[in-house]
C-alpha positions as CSV (number, residue, x, y, z in Angstrom):
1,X,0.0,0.0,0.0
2,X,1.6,3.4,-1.0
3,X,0.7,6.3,1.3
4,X,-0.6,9.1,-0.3
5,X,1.6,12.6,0.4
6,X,0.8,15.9,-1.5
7,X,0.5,15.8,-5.4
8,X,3.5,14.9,-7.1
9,X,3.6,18.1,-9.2
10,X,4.1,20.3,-5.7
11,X,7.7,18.5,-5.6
12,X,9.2,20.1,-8.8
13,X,10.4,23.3,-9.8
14,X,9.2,25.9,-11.4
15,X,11.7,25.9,-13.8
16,X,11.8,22.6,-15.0
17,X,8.4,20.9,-15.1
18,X,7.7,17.3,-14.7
19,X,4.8,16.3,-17.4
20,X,5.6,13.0,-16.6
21,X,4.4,11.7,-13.2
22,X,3.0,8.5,-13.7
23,X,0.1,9.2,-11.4
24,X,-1.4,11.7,-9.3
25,X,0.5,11.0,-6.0
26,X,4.1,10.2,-7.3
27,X,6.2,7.5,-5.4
28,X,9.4,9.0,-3.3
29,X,11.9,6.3,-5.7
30,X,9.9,8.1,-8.7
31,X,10.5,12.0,-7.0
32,X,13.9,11.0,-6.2
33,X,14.5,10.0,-10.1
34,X,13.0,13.7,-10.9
35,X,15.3,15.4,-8.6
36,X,18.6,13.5,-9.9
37,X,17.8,14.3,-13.5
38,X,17.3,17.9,-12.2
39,X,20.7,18.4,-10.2
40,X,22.7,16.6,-13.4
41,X,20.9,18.4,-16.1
42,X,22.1,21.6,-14.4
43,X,25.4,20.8,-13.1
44,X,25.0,20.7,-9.0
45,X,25.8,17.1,-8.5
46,X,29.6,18.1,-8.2
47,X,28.4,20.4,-5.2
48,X,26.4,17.9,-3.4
49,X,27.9,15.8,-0.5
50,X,26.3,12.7,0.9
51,X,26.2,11.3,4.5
52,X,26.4,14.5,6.1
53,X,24.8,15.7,9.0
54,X,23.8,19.6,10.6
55,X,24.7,19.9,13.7
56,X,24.1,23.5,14.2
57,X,22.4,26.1,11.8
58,X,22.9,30.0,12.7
59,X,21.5,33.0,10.2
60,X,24.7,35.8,10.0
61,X,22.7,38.9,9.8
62,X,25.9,41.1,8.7
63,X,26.5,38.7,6.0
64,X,23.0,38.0,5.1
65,X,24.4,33.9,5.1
66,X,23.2,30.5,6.8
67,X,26.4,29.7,9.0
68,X,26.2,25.9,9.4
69,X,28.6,22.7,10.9
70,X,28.6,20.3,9.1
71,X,30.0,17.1,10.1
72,X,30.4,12.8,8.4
73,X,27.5,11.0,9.6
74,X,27.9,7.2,10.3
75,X,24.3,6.4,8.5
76,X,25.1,3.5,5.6
């Protein structure tokens, strides 16, 4: 039984569309495909970093930035 979320189309972006869902309420293995296509097609793969975990989060009001720590997590 797969557990209905929100509508499959409220995961995309704006900028790049998914015609494509193969139903209504999209599967997470099916919005995780969209997602990967999404972050190759533009080039952020290279930037992302797996098996990480926040420890801490801080908005820098003089620098208008997100000041994180960021540290290997032991998940598999």
């Amino acid at each position: 039984m797969q557990l209905q979320d929100i509508p499959a189309h409220t995961y995309q972006a704006t900028f790049e569309p998914n015609k494509e869902w193969s139903q209504f309420y999209a599967s997470a293995p099916e919005i995780h495909k969209y997602w990967k296509s999404v972050a190759e097609k533009y080039g952020c793969v290279k930037y992302i970093k797996l098996k990480r975990q926040i420890s801490e989060a801080a908005w820098n009001e003089d620098s208008s930035k997100w000041e994180i720590k960021v540290s290997h997590s032991s998940l598999n």
